[in-house]
Predicted model as a PDB file, atoms N, CA, C, CB and O in Angstrom, pLDDT in the B-factor column:
MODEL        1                                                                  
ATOM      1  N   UNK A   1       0.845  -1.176   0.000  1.00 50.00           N  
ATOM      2  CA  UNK A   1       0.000   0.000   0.000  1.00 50.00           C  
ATOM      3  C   UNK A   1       0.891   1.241   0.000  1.00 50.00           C  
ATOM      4  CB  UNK A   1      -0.962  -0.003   1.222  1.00 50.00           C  
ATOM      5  O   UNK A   1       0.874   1.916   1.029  1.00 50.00           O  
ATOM      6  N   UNK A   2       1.657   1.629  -0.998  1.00 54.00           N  
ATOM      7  CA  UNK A   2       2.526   2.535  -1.249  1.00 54.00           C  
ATOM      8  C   UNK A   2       2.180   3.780  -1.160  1.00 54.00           C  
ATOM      9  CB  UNK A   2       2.976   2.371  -2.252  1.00 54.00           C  
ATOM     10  O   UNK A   2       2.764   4.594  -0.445  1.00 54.00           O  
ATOM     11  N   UNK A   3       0.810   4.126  -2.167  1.00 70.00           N  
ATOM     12  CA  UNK A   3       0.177   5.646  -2.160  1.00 70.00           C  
ATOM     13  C   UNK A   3      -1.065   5.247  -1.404  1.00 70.00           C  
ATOM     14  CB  UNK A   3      -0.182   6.450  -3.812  1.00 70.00           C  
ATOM     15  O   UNK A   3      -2.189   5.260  -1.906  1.00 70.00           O  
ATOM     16  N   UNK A   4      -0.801   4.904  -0.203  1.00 84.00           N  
ATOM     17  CA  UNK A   4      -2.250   4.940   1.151  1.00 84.00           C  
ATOM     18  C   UNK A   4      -3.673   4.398   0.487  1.00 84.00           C  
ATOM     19  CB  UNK A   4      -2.717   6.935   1.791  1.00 84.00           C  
ATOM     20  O   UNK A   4      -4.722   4.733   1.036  1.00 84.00           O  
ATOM     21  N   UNK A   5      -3.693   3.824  -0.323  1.00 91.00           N  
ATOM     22  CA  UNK A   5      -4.481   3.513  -1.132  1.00 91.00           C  
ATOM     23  C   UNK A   5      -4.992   1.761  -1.146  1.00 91.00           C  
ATOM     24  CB  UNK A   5      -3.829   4.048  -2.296  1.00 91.00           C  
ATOM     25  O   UNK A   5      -4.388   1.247  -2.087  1.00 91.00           O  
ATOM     26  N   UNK A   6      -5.670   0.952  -0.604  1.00 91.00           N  
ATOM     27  CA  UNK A   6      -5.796  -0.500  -0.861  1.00 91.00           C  
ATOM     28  C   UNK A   6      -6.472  -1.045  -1.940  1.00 91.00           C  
ATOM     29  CB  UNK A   6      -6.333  -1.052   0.108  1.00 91.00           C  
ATOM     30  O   UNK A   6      -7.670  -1.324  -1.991  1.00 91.00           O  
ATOM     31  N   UNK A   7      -5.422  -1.213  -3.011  1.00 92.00           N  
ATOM     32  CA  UNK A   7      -5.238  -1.600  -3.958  1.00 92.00           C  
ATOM     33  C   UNK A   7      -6.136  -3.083  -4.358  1.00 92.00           C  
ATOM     34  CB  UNK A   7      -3.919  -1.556  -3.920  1.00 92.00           C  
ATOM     35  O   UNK A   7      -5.846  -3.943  -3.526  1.00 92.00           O  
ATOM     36  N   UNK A   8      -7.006  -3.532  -5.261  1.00 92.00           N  
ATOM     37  CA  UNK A   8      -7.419  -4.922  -5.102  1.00 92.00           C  
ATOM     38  C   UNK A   8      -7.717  -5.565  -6.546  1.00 92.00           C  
ATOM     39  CB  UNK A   8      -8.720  -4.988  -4.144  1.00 92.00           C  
ATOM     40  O   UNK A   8      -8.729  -5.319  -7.201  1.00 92.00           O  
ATOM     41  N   UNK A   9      -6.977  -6.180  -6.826  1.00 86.00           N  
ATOM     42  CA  UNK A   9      -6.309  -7.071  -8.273  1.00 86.00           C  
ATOM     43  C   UNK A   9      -7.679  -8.277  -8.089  1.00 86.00           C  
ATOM     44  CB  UNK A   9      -4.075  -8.009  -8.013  1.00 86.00           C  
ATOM     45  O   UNK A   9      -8.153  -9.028  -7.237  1.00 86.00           O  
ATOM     46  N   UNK A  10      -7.877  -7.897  -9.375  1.00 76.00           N  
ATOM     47  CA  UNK A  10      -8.862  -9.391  -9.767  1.00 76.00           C  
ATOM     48  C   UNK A  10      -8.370 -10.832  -9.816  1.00 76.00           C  
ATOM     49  CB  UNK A  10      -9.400  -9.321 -11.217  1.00 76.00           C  
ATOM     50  O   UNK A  10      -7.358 -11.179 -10.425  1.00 76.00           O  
ATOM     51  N   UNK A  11      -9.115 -11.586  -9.172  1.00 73.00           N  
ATOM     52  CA  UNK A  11      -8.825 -12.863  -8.756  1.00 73.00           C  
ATOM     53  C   UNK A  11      -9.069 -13.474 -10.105  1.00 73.00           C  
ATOM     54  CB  UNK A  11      -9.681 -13.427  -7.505  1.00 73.00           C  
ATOM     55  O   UNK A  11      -9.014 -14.687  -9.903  1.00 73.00           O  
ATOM     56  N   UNK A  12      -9.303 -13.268 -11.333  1.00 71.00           N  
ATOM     57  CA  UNK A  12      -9.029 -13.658 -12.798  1.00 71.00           C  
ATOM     58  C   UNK A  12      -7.108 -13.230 -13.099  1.00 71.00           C  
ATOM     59  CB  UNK A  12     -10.346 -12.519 -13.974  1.00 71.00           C  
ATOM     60  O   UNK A  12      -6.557 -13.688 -14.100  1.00 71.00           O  
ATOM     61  N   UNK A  13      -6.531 -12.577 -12.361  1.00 67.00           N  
ATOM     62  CA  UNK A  13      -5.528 -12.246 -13.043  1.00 67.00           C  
ATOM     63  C   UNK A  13      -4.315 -13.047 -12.795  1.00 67.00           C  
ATOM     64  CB  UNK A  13      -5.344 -10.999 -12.862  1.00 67.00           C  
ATOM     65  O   UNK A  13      -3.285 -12.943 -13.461  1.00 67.00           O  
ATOM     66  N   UNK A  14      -4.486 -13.834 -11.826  1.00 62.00           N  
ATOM     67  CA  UNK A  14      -3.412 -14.641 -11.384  1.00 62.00           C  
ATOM     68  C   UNK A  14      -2.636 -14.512 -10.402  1.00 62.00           C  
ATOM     69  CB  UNK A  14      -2.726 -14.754 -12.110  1.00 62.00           C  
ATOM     70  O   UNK A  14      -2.670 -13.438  -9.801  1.00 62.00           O  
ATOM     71  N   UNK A  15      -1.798 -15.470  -9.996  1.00 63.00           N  
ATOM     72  CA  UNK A  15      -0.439 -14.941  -8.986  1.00 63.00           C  
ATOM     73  C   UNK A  15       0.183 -14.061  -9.558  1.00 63.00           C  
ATOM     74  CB  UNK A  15       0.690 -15.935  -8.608  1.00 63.00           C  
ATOM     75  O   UNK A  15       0.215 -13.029  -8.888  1.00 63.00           O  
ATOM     76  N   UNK A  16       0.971 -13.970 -11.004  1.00 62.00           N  
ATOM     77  CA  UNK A  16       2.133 -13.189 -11.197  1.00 62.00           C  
ATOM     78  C   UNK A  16       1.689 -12.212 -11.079  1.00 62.00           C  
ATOM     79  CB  UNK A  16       2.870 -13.245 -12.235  1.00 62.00           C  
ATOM     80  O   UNK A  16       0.646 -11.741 -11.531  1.00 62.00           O  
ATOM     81  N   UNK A  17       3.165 -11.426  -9.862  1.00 61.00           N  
ATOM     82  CA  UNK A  17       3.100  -9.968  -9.514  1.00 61.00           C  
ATOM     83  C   UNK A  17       3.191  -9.125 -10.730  1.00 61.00           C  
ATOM     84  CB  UNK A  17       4.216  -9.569  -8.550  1.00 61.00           C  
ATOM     85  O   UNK A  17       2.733  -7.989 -10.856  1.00 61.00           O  
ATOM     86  N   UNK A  18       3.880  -9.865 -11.662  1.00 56.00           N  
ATOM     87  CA  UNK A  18       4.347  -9.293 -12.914  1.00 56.00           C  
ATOM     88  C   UNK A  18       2.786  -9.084 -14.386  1.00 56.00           C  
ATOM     89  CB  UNK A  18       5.796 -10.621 -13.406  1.00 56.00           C  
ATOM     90  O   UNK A  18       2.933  -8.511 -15.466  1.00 56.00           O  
ATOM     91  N   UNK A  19       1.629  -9.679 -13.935  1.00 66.00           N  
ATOM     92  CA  UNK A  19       1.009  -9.570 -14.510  1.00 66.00           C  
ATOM     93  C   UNK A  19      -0.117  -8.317 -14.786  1.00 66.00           C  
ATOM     94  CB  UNK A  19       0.864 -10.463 -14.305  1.00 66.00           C  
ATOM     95  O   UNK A  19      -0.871  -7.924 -13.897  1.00 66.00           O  
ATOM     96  N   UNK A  20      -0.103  -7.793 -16.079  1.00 74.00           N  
ATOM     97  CA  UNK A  20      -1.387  -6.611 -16.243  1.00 74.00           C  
ATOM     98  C   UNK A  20      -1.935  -7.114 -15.791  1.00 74.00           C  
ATOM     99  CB  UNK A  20      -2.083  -6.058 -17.335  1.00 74.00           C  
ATOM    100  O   UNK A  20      -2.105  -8.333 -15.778  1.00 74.00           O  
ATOM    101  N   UNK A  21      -2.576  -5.987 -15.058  1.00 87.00           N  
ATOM    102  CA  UNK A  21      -4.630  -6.054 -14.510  1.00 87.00           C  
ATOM    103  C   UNK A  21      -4.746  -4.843 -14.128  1.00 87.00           C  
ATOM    104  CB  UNK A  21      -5.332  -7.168 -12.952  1.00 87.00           C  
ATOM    105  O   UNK A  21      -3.890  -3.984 -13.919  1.00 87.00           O  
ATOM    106  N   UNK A  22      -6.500  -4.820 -14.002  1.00 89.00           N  
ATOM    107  CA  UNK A  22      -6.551  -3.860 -13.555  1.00 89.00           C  
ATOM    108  C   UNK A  22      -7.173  -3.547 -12.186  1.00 89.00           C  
ATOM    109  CB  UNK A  22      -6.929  -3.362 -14.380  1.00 89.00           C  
ATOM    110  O   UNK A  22      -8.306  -3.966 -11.948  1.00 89.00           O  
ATOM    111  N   UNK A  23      -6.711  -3.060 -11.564  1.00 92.00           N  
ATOM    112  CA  UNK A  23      -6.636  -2.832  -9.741  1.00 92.00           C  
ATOM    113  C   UNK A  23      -8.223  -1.807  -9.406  1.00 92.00           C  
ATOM    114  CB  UNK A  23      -4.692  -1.557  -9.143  1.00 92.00           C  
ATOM    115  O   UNK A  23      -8.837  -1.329 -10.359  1.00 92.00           O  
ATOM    116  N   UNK A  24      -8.692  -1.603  -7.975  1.00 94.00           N  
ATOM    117  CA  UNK A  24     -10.199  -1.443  -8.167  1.00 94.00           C  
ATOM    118  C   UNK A  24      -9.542  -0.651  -5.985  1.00 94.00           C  
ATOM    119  CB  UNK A  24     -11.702  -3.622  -8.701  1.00 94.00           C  
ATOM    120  O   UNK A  24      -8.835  -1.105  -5.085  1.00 94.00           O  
ATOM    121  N   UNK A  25     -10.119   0.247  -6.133  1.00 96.00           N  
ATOM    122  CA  UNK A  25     -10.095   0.603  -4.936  1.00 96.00           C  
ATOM    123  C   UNK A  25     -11.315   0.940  -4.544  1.00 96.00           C  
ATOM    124  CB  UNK A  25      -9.268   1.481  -4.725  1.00 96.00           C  
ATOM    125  O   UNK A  25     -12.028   0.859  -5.545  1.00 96.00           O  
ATOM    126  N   UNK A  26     -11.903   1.254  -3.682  1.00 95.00           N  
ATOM    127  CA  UNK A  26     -12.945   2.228  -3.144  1.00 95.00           C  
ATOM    128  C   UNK A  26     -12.260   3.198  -2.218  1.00 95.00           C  
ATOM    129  CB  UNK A  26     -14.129   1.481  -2.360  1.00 95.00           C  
ATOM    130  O   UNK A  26     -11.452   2.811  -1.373  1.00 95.00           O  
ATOM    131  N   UNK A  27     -12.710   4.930  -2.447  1.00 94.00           N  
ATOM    132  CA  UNK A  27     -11.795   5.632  -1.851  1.00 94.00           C  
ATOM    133  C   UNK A  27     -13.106   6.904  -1.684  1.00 94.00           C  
ATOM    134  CB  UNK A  27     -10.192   5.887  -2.816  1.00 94.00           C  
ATOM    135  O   UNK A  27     -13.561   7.470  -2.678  1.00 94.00           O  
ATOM    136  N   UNK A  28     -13.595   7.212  -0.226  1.00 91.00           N  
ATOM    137  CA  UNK A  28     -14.427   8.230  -0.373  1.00 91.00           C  
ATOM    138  C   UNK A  28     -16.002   7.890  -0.905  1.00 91.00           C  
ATOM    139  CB  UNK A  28     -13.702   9.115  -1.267  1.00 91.00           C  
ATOM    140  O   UNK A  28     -16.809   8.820  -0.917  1.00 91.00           O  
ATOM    141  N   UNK A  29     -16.351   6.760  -1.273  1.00 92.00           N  
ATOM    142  CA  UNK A  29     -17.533   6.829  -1.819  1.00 92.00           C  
ATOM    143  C   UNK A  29     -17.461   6.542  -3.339  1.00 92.00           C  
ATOM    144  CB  UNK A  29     -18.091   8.092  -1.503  1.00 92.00           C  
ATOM    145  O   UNK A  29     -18.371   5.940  -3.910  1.00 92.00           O  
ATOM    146  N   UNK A  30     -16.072   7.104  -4.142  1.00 96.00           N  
ATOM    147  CA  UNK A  30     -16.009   6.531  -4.943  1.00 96.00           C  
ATOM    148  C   UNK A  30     -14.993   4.940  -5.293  1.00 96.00           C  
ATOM    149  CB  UNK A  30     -15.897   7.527  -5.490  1.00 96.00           C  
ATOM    150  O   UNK A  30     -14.575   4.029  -4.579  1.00 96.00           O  
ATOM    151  N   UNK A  31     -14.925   5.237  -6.668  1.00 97.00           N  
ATOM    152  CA  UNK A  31     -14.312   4.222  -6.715  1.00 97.00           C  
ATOM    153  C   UNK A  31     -13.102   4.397  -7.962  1.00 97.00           C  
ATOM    154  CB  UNK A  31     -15.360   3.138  -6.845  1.00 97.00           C  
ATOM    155  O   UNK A  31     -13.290   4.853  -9.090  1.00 97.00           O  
ATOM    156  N   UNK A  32     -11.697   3.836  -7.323  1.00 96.00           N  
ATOM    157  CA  UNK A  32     -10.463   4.367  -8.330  1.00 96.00           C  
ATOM    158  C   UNK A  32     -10.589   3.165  -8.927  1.00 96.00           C  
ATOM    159  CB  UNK A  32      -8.805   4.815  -7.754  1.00 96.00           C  
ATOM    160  O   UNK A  32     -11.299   2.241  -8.530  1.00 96.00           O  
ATOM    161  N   UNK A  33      -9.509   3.184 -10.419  1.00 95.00           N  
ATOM    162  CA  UNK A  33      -9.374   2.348 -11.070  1.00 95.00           C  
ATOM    163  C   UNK A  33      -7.655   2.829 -11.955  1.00 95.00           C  
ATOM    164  CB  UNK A  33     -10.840   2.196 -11.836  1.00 95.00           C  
ATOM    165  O   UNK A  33      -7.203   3.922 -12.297  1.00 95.00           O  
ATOM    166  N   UNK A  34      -7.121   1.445 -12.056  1.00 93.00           N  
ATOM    167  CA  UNK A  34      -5.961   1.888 -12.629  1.00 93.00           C  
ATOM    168  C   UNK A  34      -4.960   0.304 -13.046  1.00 93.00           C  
ATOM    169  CB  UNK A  34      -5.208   3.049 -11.400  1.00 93.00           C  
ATOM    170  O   UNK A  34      -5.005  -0.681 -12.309  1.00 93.00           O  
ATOM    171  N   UNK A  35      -4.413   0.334 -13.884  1.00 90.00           N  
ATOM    172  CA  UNK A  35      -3.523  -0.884 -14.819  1.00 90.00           C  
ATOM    173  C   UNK A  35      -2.585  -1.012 -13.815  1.00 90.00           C  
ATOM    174  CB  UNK A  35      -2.743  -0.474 -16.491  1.00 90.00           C  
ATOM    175  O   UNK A  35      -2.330  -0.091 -13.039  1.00 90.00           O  
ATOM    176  N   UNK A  36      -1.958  -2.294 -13.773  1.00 85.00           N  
ATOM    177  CA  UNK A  36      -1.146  -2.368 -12.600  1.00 85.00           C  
ATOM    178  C   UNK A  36       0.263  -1.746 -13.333  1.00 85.00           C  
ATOM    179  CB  UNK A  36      -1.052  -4.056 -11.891  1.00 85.00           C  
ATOM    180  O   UNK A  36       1.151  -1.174 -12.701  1.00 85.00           O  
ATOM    181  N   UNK A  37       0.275  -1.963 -14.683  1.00 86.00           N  
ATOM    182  CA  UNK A  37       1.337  -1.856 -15.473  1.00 86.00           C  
ATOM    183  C   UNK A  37       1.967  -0.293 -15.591  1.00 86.00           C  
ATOM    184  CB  UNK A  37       0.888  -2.423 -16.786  1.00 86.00           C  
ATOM    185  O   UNK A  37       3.104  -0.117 -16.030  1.00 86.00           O  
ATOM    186  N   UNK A  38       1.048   0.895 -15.123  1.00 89.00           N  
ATOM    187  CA  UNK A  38       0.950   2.004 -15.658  1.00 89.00           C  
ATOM    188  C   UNK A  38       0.199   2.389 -14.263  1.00 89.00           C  
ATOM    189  CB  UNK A  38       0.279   2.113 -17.180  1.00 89.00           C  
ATOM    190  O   UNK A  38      -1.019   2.563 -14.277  1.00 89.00           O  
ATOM    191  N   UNK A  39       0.778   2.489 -13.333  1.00 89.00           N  
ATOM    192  CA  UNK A  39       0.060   2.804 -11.708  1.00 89.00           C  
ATOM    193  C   UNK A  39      -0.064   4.383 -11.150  1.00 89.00           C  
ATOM    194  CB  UNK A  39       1.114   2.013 -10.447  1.00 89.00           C  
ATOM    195  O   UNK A  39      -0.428   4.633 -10.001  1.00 89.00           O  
ATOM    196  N   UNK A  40       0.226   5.224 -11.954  1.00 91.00           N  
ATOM    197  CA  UNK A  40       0.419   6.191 -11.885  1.00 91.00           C  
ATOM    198  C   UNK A  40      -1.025   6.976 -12.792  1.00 91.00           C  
ATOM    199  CB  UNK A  40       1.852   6.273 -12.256  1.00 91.00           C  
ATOM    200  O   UNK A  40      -1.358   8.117 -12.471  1.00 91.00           O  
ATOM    201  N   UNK A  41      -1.628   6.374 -13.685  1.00 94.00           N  
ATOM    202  CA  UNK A  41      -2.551   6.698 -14.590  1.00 94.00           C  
ATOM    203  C   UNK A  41      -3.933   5.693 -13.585  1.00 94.00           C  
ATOM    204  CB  UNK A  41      -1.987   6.156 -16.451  1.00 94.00           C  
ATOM    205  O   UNK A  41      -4.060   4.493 -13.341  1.00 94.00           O  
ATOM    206  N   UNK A  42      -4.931   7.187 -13.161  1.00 95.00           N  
ATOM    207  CA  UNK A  42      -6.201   6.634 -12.101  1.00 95.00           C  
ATOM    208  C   UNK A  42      -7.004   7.553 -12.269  1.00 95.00           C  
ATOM    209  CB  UNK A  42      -5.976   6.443 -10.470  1.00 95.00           C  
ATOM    210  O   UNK A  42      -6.922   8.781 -12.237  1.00 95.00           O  
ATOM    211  N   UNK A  43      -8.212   6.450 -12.550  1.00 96.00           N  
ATOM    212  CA  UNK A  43      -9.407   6.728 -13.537  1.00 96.00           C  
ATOM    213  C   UNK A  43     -10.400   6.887 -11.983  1.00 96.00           C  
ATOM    214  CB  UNK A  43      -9.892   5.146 -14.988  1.00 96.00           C  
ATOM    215  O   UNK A  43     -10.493   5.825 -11.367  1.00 96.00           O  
ATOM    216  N   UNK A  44     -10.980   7.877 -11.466  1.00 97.00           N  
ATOM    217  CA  UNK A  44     -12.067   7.704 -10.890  1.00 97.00           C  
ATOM    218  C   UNK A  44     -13.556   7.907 -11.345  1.00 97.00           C  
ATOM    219  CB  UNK A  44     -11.857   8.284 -10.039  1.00 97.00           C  
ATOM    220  O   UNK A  44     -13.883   8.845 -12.074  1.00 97.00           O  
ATOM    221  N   UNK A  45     -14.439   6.968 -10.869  1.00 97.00           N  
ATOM    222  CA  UNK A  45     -15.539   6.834 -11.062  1.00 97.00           C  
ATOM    223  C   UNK A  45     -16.552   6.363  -9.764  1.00 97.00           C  
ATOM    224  CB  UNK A  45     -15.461   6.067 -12.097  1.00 97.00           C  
ATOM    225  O   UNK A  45     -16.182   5.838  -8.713  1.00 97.00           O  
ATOM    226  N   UNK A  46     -17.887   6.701 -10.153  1.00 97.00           N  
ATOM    227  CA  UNK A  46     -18.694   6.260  -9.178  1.00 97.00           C  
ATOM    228  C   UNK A  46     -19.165   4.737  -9.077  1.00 97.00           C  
ATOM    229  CB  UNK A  46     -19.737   7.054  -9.273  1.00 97.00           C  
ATOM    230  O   UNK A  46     -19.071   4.032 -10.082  1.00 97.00           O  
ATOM    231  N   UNK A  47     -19.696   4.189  -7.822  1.00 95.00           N  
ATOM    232  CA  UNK A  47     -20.579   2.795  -8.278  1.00 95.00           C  
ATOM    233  C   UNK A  47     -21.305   2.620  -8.898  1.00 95.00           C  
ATOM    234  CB  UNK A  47     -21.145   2.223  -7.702  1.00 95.00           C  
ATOM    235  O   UNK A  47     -21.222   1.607  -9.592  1.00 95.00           O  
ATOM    236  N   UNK A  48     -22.245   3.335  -9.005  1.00 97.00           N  
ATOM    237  CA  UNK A  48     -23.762   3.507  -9.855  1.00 97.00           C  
ATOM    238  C   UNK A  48     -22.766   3.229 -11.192  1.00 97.00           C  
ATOM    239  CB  UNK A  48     -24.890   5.430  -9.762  1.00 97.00           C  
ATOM    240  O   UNK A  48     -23.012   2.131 -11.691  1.00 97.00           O  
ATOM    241  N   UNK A  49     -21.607   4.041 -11.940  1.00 97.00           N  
ATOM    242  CA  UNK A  49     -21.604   4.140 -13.142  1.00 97.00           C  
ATOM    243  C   UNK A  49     -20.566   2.836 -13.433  1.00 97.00           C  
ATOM    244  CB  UNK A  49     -21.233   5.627 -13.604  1.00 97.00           C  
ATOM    245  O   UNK A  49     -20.604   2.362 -14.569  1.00 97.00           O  
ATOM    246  N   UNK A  50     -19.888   2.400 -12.711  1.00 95.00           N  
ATOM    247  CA  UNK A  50     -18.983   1.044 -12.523  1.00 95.00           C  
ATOM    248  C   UNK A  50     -19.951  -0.119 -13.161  1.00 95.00           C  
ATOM    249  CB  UNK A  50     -18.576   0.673 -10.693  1.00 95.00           C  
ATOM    250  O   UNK A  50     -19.877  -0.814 -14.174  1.00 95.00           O  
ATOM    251  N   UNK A  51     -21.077   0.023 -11.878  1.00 95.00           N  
ATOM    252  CA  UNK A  51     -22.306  -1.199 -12.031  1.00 95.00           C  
ATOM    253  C   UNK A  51     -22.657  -0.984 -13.408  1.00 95.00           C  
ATOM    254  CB  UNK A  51     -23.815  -1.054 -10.970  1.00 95.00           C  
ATOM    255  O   UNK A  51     -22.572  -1.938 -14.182  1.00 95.00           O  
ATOM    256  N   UNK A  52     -22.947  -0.127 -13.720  1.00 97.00           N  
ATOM    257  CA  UNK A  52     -23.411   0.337 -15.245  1.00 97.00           C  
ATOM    258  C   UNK A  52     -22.426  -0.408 -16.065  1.00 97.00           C  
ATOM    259  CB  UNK A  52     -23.323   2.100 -15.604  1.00 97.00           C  
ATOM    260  O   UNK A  52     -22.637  -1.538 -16.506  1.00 97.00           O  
ATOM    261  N   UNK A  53     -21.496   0.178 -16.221  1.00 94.00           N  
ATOM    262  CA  UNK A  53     -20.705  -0.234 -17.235  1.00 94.00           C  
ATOM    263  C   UNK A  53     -20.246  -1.966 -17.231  1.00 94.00           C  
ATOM    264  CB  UNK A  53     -19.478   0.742 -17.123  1.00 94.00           C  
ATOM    265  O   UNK A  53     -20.047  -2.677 -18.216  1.00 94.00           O  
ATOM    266  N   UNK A  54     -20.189  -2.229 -16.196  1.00 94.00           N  
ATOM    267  CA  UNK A  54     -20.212  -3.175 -16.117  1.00 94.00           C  
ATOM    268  C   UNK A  54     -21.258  -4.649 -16.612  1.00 94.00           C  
ATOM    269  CB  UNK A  54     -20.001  -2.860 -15.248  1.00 94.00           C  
ATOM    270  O   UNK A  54     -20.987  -5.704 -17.187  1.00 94.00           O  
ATOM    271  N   UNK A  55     -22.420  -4.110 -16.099  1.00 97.00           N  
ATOM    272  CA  UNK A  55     -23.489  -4.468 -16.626  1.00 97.00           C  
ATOM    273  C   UNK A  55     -23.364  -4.571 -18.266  1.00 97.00           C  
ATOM    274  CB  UNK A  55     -24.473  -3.555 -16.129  1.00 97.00           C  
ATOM    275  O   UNK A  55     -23.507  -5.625 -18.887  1.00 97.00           O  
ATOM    276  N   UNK A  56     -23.035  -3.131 -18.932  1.00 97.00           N  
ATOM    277  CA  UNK A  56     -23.668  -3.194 -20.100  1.00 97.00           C  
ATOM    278  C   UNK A  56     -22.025  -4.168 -21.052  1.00 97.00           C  
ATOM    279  CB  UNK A  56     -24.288  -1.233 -20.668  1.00 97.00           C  
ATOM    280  O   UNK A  56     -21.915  -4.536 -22.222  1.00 97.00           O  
ATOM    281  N   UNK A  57     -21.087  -4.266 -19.923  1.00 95.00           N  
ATOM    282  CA  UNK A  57     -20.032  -5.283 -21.022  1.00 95.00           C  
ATOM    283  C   UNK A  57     -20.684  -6.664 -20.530  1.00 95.00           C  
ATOM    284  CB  UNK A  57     -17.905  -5.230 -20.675  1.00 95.00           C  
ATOM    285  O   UNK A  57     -20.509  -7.228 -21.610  1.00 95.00           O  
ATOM    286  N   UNK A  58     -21.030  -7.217 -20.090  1.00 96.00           N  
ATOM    287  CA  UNK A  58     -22.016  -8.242 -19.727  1.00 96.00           C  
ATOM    288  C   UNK A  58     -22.793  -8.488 -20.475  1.00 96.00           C  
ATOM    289  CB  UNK A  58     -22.655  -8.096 -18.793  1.00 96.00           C  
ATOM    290  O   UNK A  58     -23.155  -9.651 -20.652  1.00 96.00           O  
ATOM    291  N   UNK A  59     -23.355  -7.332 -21.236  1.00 97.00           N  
ATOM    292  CA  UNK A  59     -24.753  -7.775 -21.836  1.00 97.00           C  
ATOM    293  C   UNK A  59     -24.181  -7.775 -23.428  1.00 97.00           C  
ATOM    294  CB  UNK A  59     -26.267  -6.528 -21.464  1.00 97.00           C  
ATOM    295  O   UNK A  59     -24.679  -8.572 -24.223  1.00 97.00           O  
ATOM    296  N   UNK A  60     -23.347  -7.049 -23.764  1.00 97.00           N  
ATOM    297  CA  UNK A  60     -22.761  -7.300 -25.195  1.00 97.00           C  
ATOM    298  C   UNK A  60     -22.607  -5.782 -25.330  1.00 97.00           C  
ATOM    299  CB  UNK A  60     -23.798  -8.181 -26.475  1.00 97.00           C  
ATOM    300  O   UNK A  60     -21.505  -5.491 -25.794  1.00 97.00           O  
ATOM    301  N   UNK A  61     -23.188  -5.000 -25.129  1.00 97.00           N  
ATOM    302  CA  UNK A  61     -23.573  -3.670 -25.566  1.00 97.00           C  
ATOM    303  C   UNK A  61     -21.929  -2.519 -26.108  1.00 97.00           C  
ATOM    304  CB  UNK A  61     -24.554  -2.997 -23.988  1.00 97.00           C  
ATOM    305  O   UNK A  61     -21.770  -1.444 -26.687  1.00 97.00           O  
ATOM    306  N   UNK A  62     -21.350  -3.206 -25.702  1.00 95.00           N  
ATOM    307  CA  UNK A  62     -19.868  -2.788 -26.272  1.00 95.00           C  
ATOM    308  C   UNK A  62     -18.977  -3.891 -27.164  1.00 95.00           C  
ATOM    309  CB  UNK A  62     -18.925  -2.429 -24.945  1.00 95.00           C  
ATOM    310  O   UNK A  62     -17.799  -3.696 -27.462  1.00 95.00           O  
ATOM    311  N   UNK A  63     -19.654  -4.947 -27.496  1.00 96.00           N  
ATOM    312  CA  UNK A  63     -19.228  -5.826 -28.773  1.00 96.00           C  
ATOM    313  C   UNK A  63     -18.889  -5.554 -29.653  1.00 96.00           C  
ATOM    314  CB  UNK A  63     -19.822  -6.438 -29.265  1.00 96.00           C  
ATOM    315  O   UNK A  63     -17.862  -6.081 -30.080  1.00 96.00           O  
ATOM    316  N   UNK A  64     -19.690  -4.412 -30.528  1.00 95.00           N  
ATOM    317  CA  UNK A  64     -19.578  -3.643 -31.489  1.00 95.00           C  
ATOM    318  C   UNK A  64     -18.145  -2.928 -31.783  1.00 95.00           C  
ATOM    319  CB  UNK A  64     -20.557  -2.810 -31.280  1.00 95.00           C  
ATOM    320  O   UNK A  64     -17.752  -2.774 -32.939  1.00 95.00           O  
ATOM    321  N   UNK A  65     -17.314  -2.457 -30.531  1.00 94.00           N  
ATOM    322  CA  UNK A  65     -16.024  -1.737 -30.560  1.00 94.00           C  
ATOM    323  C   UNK A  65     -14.578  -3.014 -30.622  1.00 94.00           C  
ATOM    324  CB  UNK A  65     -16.025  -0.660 -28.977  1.00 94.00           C  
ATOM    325  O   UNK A  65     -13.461  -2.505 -30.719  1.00 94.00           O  
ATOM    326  N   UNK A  66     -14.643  -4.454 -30.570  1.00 87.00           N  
ATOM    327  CA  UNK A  66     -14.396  -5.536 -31.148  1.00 87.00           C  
ATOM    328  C   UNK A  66     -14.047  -5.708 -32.022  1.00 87.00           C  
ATOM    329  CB  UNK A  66     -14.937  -6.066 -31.199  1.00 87.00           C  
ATOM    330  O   UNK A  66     -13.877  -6.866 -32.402  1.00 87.00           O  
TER     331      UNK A  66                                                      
ENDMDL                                                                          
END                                                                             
């Protein structure tokens, strides 16, 4: 926990420390997001719009950019 921040890597990504992913904090209500590869570049967003987006790669609705 370097920048005070608890960092949390998807359990799809594996053991290697060495592996891309992308990391998921909750900080304040919201929620950070950032490549493990490139840790310095952090995307914040809310839940409502997380769940959203999330949802809609679930449902196909971004297939099209594929």
């Amino acid at each position: 926990m370097v920048d005070g921040i608890n960092w949390q890597k998807s359990s799809f990504s594996g053991a290697d420390d060495n592996q891309s992913c992308v990391e998921l904090a909750p900080v304040g209500g919201a929620i950070k997001m950032r490549e493990s590869d490139d840790p310095d570049v952090v995307v914040t967003t809310s839940v409502a719009k997380l769940r959203a987006f999330i949802l809609g790669v679930k449902n196909g609705e971004f297939d099209h950019l594929i």
